[in-house]
N, C-alpha and C positions, 0 to 999 in steps of 0.2 A: 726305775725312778719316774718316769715319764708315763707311764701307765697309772702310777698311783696320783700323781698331781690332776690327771685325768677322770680319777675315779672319785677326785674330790671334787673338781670342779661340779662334775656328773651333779655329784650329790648335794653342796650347797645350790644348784641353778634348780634342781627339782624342791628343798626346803624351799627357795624364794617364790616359786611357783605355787607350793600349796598355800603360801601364806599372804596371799593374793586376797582381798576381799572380792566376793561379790559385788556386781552393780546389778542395782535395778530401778527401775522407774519411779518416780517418789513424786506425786501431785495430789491432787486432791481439788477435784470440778467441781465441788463447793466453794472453793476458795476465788475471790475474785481475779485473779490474775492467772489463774489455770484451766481457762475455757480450754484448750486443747488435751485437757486429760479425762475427756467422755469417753462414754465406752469403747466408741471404734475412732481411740484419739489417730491423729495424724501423724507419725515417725518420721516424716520429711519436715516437719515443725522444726525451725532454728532454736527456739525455745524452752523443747522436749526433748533432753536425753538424758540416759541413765545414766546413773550416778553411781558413786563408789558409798558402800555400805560401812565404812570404816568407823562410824562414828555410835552402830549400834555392837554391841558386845556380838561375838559368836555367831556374827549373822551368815545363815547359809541359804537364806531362802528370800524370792519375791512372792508379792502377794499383791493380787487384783480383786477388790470387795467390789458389788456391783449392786447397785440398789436400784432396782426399777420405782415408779411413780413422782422421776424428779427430785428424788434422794442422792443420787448421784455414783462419782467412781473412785475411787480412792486405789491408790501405788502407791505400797512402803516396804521396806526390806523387814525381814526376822529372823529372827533364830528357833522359832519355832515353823515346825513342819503345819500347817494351820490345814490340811489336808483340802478337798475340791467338794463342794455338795452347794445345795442350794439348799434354802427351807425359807418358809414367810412369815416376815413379821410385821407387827402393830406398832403403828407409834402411840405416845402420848396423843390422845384428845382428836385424833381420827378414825373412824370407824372400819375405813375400809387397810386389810393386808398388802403387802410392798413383798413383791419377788428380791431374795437377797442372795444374792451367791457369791464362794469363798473359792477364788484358784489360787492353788501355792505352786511355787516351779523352784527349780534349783540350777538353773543355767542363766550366764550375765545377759538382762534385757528380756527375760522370758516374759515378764507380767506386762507387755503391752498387746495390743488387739490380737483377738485371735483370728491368725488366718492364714489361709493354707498355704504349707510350706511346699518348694516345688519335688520334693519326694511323694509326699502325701497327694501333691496336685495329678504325678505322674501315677502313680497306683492306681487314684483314682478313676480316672480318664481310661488306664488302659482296662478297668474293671466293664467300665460304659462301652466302649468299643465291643471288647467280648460279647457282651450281653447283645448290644445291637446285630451285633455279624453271627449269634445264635451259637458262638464255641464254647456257651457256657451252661 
Protein backbone atom coordinates (compact mmCIF):
# COMPACT_ATOMS: atom_id res chain seq x y z
CA UNK A 1 0.00 0.00 0.00
CA UNK A 2 2.68 2.46 0.92
CA UNK A 3 4.74 1.66 -2.16
CA UNK A 4 1.86 2.56 -4.41
CA UNK A 5 0.97 6.01 -2.76
CA UNK A 6 4.75 6.26 -3.39
CA UNK A 7 4.58 5.52 -6.86
CA UNK A 8 1.95 8.04 -7.33
CA UNK A 9 3.31 10.74 -5.65
CA UNK A 10 6.56 9.78 -7.84
CA UNK A 11 4.49 10.37 -10.80
CA UNK A 12 2.20 13.39 -10.23
CA UNK A 13 5.59 15.53 -8.62
CA UNK A 14 7.40 14.52 -12.20
CA UNK A 15 3.79 15.44 -14.34
CA UNK A 16 4.14 18.93 -12.11
CA UNK A 17 7.72 19.16 -13.16
CA UNK A 18 7.44 18.69 -16.98
CA UNK A 19 4.58 21.17 -17.01
CA UNK A 20 6.73 23.83 -15.65
CA UNK A 21 7.12 26.65 -18.27
CA UNK A 22 10.28 27.91 -19.46
CA UNK A 23 11.82 31.27 -18.42
CA UNK A 24 13.72 33.38 -20.40
CA UNK A 25 14.89 36.82 -20.90
CA UNK A 26 12.26 39.01 -22.63
CA UNK A 27 13.63 42.88 -23.29
CA UNK A 28 14.10 44.55 -26.22
CA UNK A 29 17.27 47.60 -26.33
CA UNK A 30 15.14 49.31 -28.58
CA UNK A 31 12.85 49.90 -26.06
CA UNK A 32 13.42 53.00 -23.91
CA UNK A 33 13.30 51.57 -20.52
CA UNK A 34 15.57 48.44 -21.50
CA UNK A 35 19.10 49.85 -21.90
CA UNK A 36 20.41 46.78 -19.97
CA UNK A 37 19.13 44.22 -22.60
CA UNK A 38 22.46 45.02 -25.24
CA UNK A 39 24.29 42.41 -26.31
CA UNK A 40 26.60 41.64 -23.39
CA UNK A 41 23.37 42.93 -21.08
CA UNK A 42 24.43 42.84 -17.35
CA UNK A 43 22.63 39.68 -15.13
CA UNK A 44 23.57 41.29 -11.85
CA UNK A 45 20.90 44.06 -13.30
CA UNK A 46 17.94 44.28 -10.40
CA UNK A 47 15.80 45.09 -13.41
CA UNK A 48 16.83 41.95 -15.72
CA UNK A 49 15.60 38.56 -14.99
CA UNK A 50 13.97 35.95 -16.59
CA UNK A 51 10.63 35.54 -16.80
CA UNK A 52 8.17 32.63 -16.89
CA UNK A 53 7.08 31.91 -20.57
CA UNK A 54 3.55 31.17 -19.51
CA UNK A 55 1.76 33.43 -21.42
CA UNK A 56 3.16 32.20 -24.92
CA UNK A 57 1.42 28.74 -26.00
CA UNK A 58 3.79 25.67 -26.16
CA UNK A 59 6.77 27.76 -25.45
CA UNK A 60 10.09 25.65 -25.22
CA UNK A 61 12.47 27.80 -26.29
CA UNK A 62 14.64 31.28 -25.77
CA UNK A 63 15.69 33.34 -28.42
CA UNK A 64 18.49 36.13 -28.68
CA UNK A 65 18.23 38.25 -32.17
CA UNK A 66 21.20 40.39 -32.42
CA UNK A 67 21.50 43.13 -34.87
CA UNK A 68 24.70 44.95 -35.36
CA UNK A 69 24.68 48.82 -36.71
CA UNK A 70 22.62 50.01 -33.65
CA UNK A 71 19.64 47.91 -34.70
CA UNK A 72 19.73 46.45 -31.41
CA UNK A 73 19.09 43.08 -29.05
CA UNK A 74 15.98 41.63 -28.51
CA UNK A 75 14.94 38.32 -25.66
CA UNK A 76 11.53 36.57 -26.20
CA UNK A 77 10.51 33.17 -25.57
CA UNK A 78 8.91 30.55 -28.43
CA UNK A 79 7.76 27.73 -29.42
CA UNK A 80 9.53 27.57 -32.23
CA UNK A 81 12.97 26.01 -32.55
CA UNK A 82 14.14 29.34 -34.56
CA UNK A 83 17.58 27.46 -34.90
CA UNK A 84 21.50 29.73 -34.45
CA UNK A 85 22.88 31.29 -37.92
CA UNK A 86 23.67 34.63 -38.76
CA UNK A 87 23.03 36.24 -42.27
CA UNK A 88 22.87 40.17 -43.34
CA UNK A 89 20.41 42.37 -44.00
CA UNK A 90 19.15 45.73 -45.53
CA UNK A 91 16.89 48.04 -44.16
CA UNK A 92 14.53 50.34 -45.76
CA UNK A 93 16.24 53.47 -47.32
CA UNK A 94 19.95 52.49 -46.14
CA UNK A 95 22.40 51.50 -48.32
CA UNK A 96 24.76 49.80 -46.22
CA UNK A 97 24.00 45.67 -44.77
CA UNK A 98 23.58 45.06 -40.60
CA UNK A 99 25.13 41.68 -39.37
CA UNK A 100 21.95 39.73 -37.82
CA UNK A 101 22.11 36.72 -35.79
CA UNK A 102 19.41 34.21 -34.37
CA UNK A 103 20.38 31.90 -31.15
CA UNK A 104 17.62 29.70 -29.90
CA UNK A 105 18.50 27.51 -26.50
CA UNK A 106 16.03 25.40 -24.58
CA UNK A 107 17.28 25.69 -20.89
CA UNK A 108 15.54 28.47 -18.24
CA UNK A 109 17.77 31.96 -18.85
CA UNK A 110 19.87 30.53 -21.77
CA UNK A 111 19.32 33.59 -24.27
CA UNK A 112 21.38 36.14 -22.09
CA UNK A 113 25.16 37.04 -22.87
CA UNK A 114 27.31 34.61 -24.01
CA UNK A 115 29.89 33.58 -21.79
CA UNK A 116 31.93 31.19 -20.77
CA UNK A 117 30.65 28.75 -18.59
CA UNK A 118 33.22 27.46 -15.92
CA UNK A 119 33.16 23.78 -17.50
CA UNK A 120 34.07 25.23 -20.91
CA UNK A 121 36.45 27.81 -18.90
CA UNK A 122 38.25 24.63 -17.47
CA UNK A 123 38.53 22.57 -20.74
CA UNK A 124 39.71 25.38 -22.14
CA UNK A 125 42.59 26.68 -19.98
CA UNK A 126 43.63 23.04 -19.37
CA UNK A 127 43.79 22.75 -23.46
CA UNK A 128 46.19 26.11 -23.20
CA UNK A 129 48.36 24.68 -20.42
CA UNK A 130 48.92 21.48 -22.69
CA UNK A 131 49.87 23.22 -25.60
CA UNK A 132 52.11 25.49 -23.61
CA UNK A 133 54.09 22.63 -21.49
CA UNK A 134 54.38 21.01 -25.41
CA UNK A 135 52.05 17.49 -24.06
CA UNK A 136 50.06 18.25 -26.93
Amino acid sequence: MNSTVLLHAVFLFMCFRNAKCIECYQCDSGMADASDCNYLMDKSSPDLKSKSCSSIPNAKFCVKKVAQGGLGTKRFCSALDMGNYCNYVKQPGVDREYRSCVYTCGSDGCNSAHLLKPVNLFFFSTILISLYMGTI
